[in-house]
C-alpha positions, 0 to 999 in steps of 0.5 A: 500500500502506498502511502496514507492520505489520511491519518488520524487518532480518535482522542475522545468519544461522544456519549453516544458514538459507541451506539452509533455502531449498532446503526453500522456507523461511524461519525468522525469529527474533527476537534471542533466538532459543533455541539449538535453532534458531538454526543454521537461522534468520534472526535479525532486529532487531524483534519489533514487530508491529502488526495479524495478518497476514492472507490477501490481506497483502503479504510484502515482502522486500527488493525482492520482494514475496509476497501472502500466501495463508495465515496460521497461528493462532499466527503473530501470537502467536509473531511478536509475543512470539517475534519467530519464524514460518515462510514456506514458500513452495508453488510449486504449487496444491496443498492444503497443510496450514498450520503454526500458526506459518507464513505461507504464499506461493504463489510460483515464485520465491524471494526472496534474503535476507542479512544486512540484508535488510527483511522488511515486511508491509503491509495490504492497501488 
């Protein structure tokens, strides 16, 4: 893999983010999270990004890792400005219709995630 064009640490949780896993997401925020969704967010150290994310990438976090299977338009825009996006995670082949701000995964298996926890994207090779 190359590079990571994304490379963050959760630094606190939400009251709720945990619960957001049952619904098979993740609410990412940056530190400067607006108080109206705090409650449900990973709140995470860095808003850098360096390239769009794009169908095909590489969703690492901590040791598991996702290929990414859609990318909403707003992703780049919010993640790099907001440090915010949403990862849903679809356990089936059904047609889903993406969010402009989330990143899509289709998965059976859902990663863990704390407090320090990594949360990398890499390029594909």
């Amino acid at each position: 893999m190359t590079e990571a064009i994304f490379d963050t640490e959760v630094i606190r949780l939400g009251s709720c983010a945990k619960e957001m896993l049952d619904e098979n997401m993740i609410v990412l925020f940056g530190k400067e999270v607006p108080e109206l969704v705090e409650d449900v967010s990973f709140i995470h150290s860095s808003n850098c990004l360096k390239a769009e994310p794009k169908k095909g990438d590489v969703l690492a976090i901590g040791e598991t890792s996702f290929e990414i299977d859609d990318v909403g338009k707003l992703v780049y825009k919010n993640l790099s400005e907001l440090g915010h996006c949403t990862i849903q995670f679809i356990k089936d082949e059904s047609e889903e219709a993406i969010l402009p701000g989330t990143i899509l995964v289709r998965t059976d298996e859902l990663p863990e995630i704390d407090v320090q926890t990594q949360v990398k994207i890499f390029k594909r090779d």
